[in-house]
N, C-alpha and C positions, 0 to 999 in steps of 0.2 A: 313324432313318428308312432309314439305306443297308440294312442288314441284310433289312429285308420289304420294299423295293422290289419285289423279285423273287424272292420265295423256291423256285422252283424251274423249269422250264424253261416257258417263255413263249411262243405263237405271237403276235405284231404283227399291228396289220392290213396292206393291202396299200396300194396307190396312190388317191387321193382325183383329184385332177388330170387325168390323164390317162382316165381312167373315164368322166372328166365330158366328155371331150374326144368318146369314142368314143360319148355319149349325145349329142352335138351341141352341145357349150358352143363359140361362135364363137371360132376361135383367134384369141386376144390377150385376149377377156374374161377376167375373174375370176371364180375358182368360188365367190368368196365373193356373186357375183351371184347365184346359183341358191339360194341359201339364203332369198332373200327372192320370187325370180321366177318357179323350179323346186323346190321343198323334197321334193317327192316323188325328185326326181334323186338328188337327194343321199343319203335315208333309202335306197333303194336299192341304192346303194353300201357304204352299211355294214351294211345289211344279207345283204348277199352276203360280207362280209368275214366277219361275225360267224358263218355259218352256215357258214362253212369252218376256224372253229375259233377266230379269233381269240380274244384274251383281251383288248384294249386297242385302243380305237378312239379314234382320234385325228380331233380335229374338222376342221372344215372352214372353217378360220380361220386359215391360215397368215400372209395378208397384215395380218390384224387391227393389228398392231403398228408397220405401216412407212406410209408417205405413197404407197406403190400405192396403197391404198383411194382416194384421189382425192374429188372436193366431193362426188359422189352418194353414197358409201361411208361415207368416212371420218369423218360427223358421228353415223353409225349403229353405232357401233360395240358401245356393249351391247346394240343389238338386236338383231345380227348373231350377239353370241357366246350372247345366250340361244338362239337357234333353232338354233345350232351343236348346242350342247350338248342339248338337247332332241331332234333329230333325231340324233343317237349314241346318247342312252340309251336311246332308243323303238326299236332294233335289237337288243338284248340286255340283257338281265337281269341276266349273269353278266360283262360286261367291265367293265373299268375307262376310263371315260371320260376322254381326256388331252386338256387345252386345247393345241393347236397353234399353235405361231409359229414366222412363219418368221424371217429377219436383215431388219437395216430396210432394206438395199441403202446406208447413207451411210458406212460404213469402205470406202473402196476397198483393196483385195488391194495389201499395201507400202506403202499411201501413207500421206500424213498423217493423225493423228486427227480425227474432226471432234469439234465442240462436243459435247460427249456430253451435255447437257439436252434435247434435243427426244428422242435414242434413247429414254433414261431416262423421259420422259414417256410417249413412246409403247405402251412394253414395260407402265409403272406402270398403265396405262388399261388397257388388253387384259386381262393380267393380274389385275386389280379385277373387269372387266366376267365374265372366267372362272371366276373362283372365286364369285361372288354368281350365277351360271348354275347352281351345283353340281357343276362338273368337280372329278375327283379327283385329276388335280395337270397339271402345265403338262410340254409337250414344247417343247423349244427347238430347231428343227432345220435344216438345214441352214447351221449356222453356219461363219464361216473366223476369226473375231476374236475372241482371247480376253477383246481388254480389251471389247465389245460383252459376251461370256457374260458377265462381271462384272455389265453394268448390267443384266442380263436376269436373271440367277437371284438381284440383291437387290430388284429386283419383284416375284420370285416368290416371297420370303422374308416382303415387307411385305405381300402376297395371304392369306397362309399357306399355301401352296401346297409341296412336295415338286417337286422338277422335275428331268425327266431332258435331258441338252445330247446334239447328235448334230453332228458333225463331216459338212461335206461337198468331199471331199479330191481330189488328183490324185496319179498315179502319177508315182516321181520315181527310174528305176531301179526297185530293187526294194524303197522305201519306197513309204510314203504322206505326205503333206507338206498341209499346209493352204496355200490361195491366194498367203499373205502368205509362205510357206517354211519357218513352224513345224512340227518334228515332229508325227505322228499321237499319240505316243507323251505329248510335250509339252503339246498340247490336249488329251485327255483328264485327264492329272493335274491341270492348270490348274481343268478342270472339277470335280475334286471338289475340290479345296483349295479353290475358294468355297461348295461344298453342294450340288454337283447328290445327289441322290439316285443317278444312275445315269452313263454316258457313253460314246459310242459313236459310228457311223458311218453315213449314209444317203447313199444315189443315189449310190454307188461298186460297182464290179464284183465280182459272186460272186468274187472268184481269189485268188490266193495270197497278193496285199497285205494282203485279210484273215481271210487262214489266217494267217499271221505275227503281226498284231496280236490274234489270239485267243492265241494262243501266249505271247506277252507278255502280254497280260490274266489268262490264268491263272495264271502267274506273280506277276506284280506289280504288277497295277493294284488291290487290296483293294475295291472294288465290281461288280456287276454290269457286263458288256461287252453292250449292245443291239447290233442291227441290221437296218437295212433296207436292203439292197443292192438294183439296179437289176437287171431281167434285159433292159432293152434301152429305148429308143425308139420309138414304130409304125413298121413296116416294118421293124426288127431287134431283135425281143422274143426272148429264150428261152423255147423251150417247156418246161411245169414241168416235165418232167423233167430236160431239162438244167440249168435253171435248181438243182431239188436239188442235182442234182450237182457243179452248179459250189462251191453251199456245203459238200458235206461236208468237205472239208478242213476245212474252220474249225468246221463240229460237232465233229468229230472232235477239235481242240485245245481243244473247251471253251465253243464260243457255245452260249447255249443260248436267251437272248433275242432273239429273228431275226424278221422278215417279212420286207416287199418297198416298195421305193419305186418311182418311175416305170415303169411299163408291168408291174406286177403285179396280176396279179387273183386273184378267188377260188379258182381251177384250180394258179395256183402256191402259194397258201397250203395249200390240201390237200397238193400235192408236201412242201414244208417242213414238214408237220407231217407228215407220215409218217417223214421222213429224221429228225427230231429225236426221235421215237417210239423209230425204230429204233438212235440212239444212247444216248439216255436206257434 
């Protein structure tokens, strides 16, 4: 499976969240709300992703897996992820539809482990409800906890499911370091020694943290290196152009599977697929 993961250079889609934010989703709700309340929101979104090049749309079902979904939600969950997954594939013909989860929020960053049956349940449901939807394999993403990727990619294994893990890191110096203070380097290998298909980094900065970890990926990491780096927040987004630019460093060492997490839209996915164009 690692091998045609990716067989050759990839545009990602862009940001789901934040899109929804700028379409009116009230801050603090869930965009897994609009799926059942606003569905046209949502097809929108990726549809705008899709016709910027994207090859892999990622649903809109992050929370699917964690106790956010809350009593209105949380009993709804294979309804949720079939209309995820139906409103992704009704946007493109040609992408690959990836069931998204996000971390369940119960490892806190250093601390103790918790009981790891409710995560394991949670991930196992999601997961089921994803793959009986017809998604073509599971993203696991902004994860900080390897022994969490554990229970999340052997859900994804008992789904039959392919599943790519994405790290979401802090700068530590001139590392990048996971919550708990695990290497970047660390969590990714972690990731494929249990069967991610793929491994990599979301909602971390275009810059040099991951020009470096491209540079060791093509070196020594023997699967695909993904990413969706952040070009900013509302009120301090990069414009795609800078936003390109901020990545080509890490083109340049070899990413070639790349989009955009928080505050990317379809304008910076055009930028990214021109930069990756003009490396490839």
């Amino acid at each position: 499976m690692r091998p045609a993961a990716f067989p050759g250079p990839t545009l990602l889609d862009g940001a789901m969240g934040t899109a929804l934010l700028a379409r009116g989703l009230p801050a603090g709700a869930l965009p897994e709300d609009w799926l059942l309340d606003r569905p046209d929101e949502v097809a929108a979104v990726h549809a705008g992703h899709a016709a910027a090049g994207a090859r892999v749309l990622l649903t809109c079902t992050f929370n699917a897996a964690a106790p956010r979904l809350g009593p209105r939600l949380g009993p709804r969950v294979e309804a949720l992820c079939a209309r995820a997954v139906e409103l992704a594939r009704g946007a493109s013909g040609e992408a690959r539809v990836a069931g998204d989860l996000g971390p369940s929020g119960r490892f806190p960053p250093g601390g103790p482990a918790p009981d790891p049956s409710p995560v394991a349940a949670g991930y196992a449901r999601a997961a089921r409800a994803l793959a009986a939807a017809g998604a073509d394999l599971l993203w696991l993403e902004s994860q900080w906890e390897p022994a969490e990727v554990r229970l999340a990619l052997a859900a994804a294994r008992a789904a039959g499911l392919p599943a790519v893990v994405t790290f979401t890191l802090r700068q530590e110096g001139d590392r990048l370091v996971a919550l708990g203070g695990a290497a970047a380097e660390a969590c990714l290998e972690s990731a494929l020694a249990e069967g991610a298909a793929a491994a990599g980094l979301n909602c971390i900065p275009a810059g040099p943290g991951l020009a470096a970890i491209a540079r060791w990926a093509h070196r020594r990491l023997g699967a695909p290196l993904v990413a969706k780096p952040s070009p900013g927040l509302p009120g301090a987004v990069l414009s795609p152009e800078a936003f390109a630019e901020a990545l080509r460093p890490a083109l340049d060492a070899g990413l070639e599977v790349v989009g955009g997490c928080c505050g990317a839209g379809p304008e910076h996915l055009r930028a990214v697929a021109a930069a990756l164009a003009r490396r490839t």
